[in-house]
C-alpha positions as CSV (number, residue, x, y, z in Angstrom):
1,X,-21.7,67.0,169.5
2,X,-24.5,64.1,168.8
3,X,-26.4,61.4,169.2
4,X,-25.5,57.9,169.9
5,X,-27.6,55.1,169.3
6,X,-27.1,51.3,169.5
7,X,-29.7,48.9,167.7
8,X,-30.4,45.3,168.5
9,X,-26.9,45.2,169.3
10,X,-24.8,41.7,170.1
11,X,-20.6,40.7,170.7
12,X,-19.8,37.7,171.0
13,X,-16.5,36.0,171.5
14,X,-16.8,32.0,170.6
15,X,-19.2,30.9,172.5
16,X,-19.7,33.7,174.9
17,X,-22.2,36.8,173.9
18,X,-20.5,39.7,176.1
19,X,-23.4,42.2,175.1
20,X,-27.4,40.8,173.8
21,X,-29.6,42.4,171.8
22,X,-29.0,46.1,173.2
23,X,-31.2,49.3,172.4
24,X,-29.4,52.2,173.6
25,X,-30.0,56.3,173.3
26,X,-27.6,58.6,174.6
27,X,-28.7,62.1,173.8
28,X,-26.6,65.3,172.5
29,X,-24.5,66.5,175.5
30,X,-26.0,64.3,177.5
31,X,-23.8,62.3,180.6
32,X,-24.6,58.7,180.5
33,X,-23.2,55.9,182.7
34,X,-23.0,52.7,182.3
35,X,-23.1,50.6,185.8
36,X,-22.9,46.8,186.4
37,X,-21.0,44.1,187.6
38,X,-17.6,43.4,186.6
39,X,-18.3,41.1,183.3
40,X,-21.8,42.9,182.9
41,X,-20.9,43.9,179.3
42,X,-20.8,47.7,180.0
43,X,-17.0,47.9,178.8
44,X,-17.5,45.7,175.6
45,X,-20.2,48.1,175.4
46,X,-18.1,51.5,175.4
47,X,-15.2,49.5,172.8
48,X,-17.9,48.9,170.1
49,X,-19.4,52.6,170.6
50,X,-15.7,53.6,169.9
51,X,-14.8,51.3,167.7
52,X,-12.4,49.5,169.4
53,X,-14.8,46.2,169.1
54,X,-16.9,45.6,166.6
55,X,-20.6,44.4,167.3
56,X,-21.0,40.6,166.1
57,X,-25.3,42.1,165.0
58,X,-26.7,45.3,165.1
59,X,-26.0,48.6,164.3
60,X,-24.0,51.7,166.1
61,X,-25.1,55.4,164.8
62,X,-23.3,58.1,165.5
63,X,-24.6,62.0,164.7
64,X,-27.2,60.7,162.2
65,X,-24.2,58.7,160.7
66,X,-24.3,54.4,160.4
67,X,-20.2,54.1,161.9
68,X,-21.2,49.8,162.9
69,X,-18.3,48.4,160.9
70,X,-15.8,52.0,161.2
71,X,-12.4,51.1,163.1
72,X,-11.7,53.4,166.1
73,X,-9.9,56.1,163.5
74,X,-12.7,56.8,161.7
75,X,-14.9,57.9,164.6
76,X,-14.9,61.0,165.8
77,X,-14.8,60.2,169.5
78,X,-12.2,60.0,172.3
79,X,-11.7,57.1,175.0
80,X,-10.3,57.6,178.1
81,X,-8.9,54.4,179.9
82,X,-8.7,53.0,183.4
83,X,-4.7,53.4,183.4
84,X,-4.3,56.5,181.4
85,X,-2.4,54.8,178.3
86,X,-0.4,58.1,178.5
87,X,3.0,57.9,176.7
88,X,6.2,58.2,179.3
89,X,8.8,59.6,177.4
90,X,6.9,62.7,176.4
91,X,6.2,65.9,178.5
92,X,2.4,66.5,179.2
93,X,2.7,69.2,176.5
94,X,3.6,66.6,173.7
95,X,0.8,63.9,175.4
96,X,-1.6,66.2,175.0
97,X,-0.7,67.8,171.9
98,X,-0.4,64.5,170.3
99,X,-3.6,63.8,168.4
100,X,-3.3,67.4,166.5
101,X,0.4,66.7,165.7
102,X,-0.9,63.4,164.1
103,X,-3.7,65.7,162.0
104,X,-1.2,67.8,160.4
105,X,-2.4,71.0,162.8
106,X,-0.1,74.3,162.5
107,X,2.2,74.8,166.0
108,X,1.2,78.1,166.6
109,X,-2.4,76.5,166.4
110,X,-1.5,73.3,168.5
111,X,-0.1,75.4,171.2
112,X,-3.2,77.8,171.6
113,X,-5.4,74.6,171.7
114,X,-2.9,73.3,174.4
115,X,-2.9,76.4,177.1
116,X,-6.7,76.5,176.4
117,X,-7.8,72.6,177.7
118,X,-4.3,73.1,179.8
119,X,-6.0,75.5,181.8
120,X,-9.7,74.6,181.7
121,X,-7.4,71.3,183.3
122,X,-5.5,73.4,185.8
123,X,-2.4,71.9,184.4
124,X,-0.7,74.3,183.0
125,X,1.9,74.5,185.9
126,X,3.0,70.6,185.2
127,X,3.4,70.9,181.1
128,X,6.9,70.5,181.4
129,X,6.9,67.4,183.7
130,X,6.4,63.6,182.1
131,X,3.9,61.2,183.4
132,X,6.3,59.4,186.1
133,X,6.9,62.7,188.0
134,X,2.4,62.9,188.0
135,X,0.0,62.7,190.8
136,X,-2.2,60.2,190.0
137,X,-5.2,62.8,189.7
138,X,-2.9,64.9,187.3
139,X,-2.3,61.9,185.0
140,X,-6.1,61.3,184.8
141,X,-6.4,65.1,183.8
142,X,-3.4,65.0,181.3
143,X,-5.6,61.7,180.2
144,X,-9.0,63.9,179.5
145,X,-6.8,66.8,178.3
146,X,-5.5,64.5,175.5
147,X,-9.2,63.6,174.5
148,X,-10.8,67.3,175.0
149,X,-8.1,68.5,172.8
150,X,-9.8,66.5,169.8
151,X,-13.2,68.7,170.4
152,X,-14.6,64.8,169.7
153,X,-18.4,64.0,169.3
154,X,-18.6,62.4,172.0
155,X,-16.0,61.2,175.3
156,X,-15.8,57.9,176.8
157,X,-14.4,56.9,180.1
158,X,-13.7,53.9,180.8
159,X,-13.6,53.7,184.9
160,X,-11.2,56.7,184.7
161,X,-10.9,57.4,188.4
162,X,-11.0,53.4,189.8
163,X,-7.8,53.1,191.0
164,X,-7.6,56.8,192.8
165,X,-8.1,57.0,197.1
166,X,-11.9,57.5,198.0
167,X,-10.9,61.0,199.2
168,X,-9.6,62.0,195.8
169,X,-12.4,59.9,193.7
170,X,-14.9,62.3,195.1
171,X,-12.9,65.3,194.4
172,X,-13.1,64.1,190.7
173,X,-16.5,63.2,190.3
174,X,-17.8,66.8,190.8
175,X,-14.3,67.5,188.1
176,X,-15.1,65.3,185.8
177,X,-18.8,66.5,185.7
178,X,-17.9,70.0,185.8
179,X,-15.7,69.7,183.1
180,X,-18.6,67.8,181.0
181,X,-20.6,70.6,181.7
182,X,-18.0,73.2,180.7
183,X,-17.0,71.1,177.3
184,X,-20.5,70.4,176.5
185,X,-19.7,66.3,175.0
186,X,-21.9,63.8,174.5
187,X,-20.2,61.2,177.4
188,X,-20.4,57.7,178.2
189,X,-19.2,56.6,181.2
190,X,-18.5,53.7,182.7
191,X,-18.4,52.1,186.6
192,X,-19.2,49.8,188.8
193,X,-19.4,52.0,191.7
194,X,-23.0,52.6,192.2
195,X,-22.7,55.8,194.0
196,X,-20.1,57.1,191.8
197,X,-22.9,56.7,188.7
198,X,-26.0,58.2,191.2
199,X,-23.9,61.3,192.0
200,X,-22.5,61.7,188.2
201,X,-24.7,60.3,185.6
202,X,-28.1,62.5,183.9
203,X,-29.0,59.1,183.3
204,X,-28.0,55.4,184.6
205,X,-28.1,52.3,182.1
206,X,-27.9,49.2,184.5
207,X,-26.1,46.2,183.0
208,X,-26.2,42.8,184.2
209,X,-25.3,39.4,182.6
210,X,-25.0,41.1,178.8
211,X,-28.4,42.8,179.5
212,X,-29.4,46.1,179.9
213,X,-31.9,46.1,183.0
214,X,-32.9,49.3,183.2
215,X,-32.2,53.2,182.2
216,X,-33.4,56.3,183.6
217,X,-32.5,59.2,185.9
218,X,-30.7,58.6,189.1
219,X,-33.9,59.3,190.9
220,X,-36.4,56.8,188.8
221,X,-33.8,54.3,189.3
222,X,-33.4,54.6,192.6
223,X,-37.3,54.5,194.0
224,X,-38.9,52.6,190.9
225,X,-36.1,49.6,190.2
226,X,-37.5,47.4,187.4
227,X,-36.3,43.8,189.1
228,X,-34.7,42.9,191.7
229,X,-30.9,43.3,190.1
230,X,-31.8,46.6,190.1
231,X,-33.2,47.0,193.1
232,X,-30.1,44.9,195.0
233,X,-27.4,46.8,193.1
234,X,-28.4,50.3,193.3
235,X,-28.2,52.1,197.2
236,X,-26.0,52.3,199.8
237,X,-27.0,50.2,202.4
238,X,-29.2,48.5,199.7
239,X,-32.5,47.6,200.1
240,X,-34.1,45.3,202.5
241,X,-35.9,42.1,201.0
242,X,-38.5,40.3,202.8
243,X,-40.0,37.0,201.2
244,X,-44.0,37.1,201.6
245,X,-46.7,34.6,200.8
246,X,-49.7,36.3,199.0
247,X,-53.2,35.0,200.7
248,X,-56.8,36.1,200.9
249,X,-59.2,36.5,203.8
250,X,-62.6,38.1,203.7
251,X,-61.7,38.7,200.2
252,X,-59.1,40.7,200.7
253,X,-55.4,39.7,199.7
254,X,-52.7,39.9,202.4
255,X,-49.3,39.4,202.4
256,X,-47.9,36.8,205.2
257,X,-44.5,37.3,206.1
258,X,-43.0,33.8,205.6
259,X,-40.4,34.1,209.0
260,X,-43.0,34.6,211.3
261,X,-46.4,34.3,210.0
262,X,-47.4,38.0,210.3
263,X,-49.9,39.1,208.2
264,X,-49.4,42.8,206.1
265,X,-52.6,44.6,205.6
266,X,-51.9,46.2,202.0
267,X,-53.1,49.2,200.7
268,X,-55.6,49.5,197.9
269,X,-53.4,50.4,195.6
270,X,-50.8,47.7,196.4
271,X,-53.6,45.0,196.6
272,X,-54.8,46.1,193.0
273,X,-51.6,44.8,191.8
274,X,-51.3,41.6,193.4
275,X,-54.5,41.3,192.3
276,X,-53.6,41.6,188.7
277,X,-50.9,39.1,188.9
278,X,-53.3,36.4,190.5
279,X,-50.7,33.6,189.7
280,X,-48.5,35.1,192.0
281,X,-48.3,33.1,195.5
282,X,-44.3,34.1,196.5
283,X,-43.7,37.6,196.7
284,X,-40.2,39.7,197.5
285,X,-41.1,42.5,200.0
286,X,-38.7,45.1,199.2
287,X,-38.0,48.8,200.8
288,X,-34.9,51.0,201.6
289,X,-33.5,51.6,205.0
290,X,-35.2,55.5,205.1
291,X,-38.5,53.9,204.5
292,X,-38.4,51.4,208.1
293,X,-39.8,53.2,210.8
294,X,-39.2,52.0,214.2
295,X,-42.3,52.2,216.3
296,X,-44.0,51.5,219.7
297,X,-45.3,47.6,220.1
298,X,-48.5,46.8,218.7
299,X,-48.5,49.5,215.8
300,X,-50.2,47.9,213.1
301,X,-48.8,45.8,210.3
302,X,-45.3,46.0,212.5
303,X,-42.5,43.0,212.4
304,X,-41.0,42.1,216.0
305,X,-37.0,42.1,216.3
306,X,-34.4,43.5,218.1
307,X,-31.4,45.5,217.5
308,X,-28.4,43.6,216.3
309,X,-25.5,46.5,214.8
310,X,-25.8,49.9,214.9
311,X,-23.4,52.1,212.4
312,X,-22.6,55.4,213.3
313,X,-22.5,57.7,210.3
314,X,-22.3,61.0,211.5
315,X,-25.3,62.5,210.5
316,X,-27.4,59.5,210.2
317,X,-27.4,55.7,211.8
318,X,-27.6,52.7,209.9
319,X,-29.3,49.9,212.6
320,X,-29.8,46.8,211.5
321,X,-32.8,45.1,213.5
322,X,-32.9,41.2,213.0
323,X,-36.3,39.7,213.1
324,X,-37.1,36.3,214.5
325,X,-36.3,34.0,211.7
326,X,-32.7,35.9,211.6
327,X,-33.7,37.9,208.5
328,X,-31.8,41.6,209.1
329,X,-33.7,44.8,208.0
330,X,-31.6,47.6,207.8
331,X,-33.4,50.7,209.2
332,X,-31.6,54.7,208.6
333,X,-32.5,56.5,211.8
334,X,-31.3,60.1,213.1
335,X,-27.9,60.2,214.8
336,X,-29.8,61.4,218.2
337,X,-30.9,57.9,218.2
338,X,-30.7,56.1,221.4
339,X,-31.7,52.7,220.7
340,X,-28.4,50.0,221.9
341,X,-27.5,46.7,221.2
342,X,-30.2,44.1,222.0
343,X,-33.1,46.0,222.0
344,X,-35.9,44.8,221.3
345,X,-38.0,47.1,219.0
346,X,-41.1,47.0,216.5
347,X,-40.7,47.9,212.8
348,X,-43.0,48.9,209.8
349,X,-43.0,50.6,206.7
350,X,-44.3,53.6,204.1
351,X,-46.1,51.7,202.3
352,X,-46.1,54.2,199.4
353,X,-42.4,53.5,199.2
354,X,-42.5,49.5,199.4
355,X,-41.8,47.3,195.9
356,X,-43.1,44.6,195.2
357,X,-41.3,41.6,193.1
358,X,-42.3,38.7,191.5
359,X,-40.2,36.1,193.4
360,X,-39.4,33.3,190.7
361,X,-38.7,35.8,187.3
362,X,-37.8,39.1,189.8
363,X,-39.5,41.0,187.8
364,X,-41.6,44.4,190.1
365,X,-44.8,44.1,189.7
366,X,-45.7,47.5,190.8
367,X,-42.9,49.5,188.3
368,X,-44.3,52.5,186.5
369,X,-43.0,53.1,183.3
């Protein structure tokens, strides 16, 4: 398996650049997603690392090896698609054997090669059968058993389980990983689905309007979100946003929430920073749902609203509490919660878990890199 790595990267089509100046790392064996917004870039991204597309700048390495202007064929890699591509006259056997037949590969060899990935797959019961008489979840294994069979450098997917149930999707996120795990190839894959990248990827690359915005483990993307793209796009319910006015008194700076005029007494360390960005008058307040506390009137540094929806998700509640300029802040309490509809309640915040954004560029002012 191996390395790939994109430098200064660019496609553009006419007018339109799809993908700017990317600088991308995926390690050996390592499972990489790719998330963003439909028209982020991310699957212009996966066609040039394929070969599929090539890059209009920049260069594309592959296992020490410069592939930037090799068609598709002379790549060692295989692409799974959306829809499967499979072809429907053949059995699964022939689908899958396929790419060795092409290569001139003995029978006797082709069929080991096909019972092995057949039943890493578990799909050796449905060899027989062609792609119309297939489960969606088997076609998307016949799909991956087509690619595996290769033993490629490196395995991209290209939303390969989008148009499954939820049920089903989940059920082939821990596959799909497993079976990364099991096959050991470098993999690039890509989605929209935010959760679907958190629970799968060793690492998330954040697109957004042709730009990468951020990479890094699940985790450091999650709690330490670069901009406010990031920060929006990534958790489910996402994070709250409140916009605050910086301001000093006694020479210290304070944060006034602009709904109501409260004032936020910061913490030394969160003052430091607004204190190194002294240009800095509009500031996004932003922190996730299990980082509101609800909390008697009067508690310091507390914003007044009441309850407006309460979601019950089994083993947690979503309650969104809307302050008085209307501005909803979405609070994750326990399910023993008995809070109702209309209640009027006081809110604040770990403040070692609050972010802090630059409201003009959206830029954090308090990421660590």
């Amino acid at each position: 398996m191996a390395d790939i790595v994109l430098k200064n990267v660019y496609k553009r089509f006419g007018d339109f650049t799809a993908v700017k100046d990317l600088n991308l790392n995926v390690f050996d064996k390592e499972f990489l997603v790719l998330l963003g917004p439909s028209g982020c870039g991310k699957t212009t991204t996966l066609r040039m690392i394929s070969g599929l597309e090539l890059p209009s700048e920049g260069q594309i390495i592959l296992d020490n090896e410069d592939v930037t202007q090799k068609r598709a064929s002379r790549r060692d890699i295989a692409f799974v698609f959306q829809l499967f591509a499979l072809y429907p006259h053949l059995s699964v056997y022939n689908n899958i054997s396929f790419p060795l037949k092409t290569q001139g590969i003995d029978k006797k060899q082709i069929e080991v090669e096909v019972q092995k990935i057949a039943k890493l797959l578990q799909i050796d019961h449905i060899l027989k059968k062609k792609p119309k008489q297939l489960s969606g979840g088997d076609l998307q294994r016949v799909a991956l058993g087509r690619g595996l069979i290769r033993k490629p450098k490196a395995m991209l997917l290209d939303e390969p389980i989008g148009t499954l149930d939820a049920k089903f999707r989940e059920e082939m996120r821990t596959e799909l990983k497993n079976l990364h795990i099991d096959s050991g190839s470098t993999t690039v894959y890509v989605t929209h689905d935010q959760v679907e990248a958190m629970d799968m990827g060793d690492r998330i690359a954040v697109m957004n309007h042709s730009l990468l915005q951020q990479i890094g483990e699940p985790h450091e993307v999650y709690s330490n979100p670069k901009n406010l793209f990031v920060a929006q796009f990534i958790g489910s319910p996402g994070m709250n946003f409140l916009e605050m006015e910086s301001v000093t008194s006694d020479g210290k700076v304070l944060l006034k929430f602009t709904g109501d005029g409260t004032t936020i007494i910061l913490p030394d360390f969160l003052e430091e920073k607004i204190n190194n960005k002294k240009e800095l008058s509009k500031i996004t307040w932003g922190v996730r749902p299990e980082d509101v506390e609800i909390v008697p009137e009067g508690t310091k540094n507390s914003l007044r609203g009441a309850v407006f929806v309460i979601e019950n998700m089994g083993n947690h509640k979503i309650i969104d509490i809307k302050l008085k300029d209307g501005t909803l802040i979405r609070v994750r309490e326990l399910p023993k919660s008995k809070l109702r509809i209309g209640d009027n309640v006081s809110i604040t915040f770990d403040m070692k878990m609050v972010r802090l954004f630059d409201t003009e560029s959206g830029d954090s002012i308090v990421f660590q890199e």
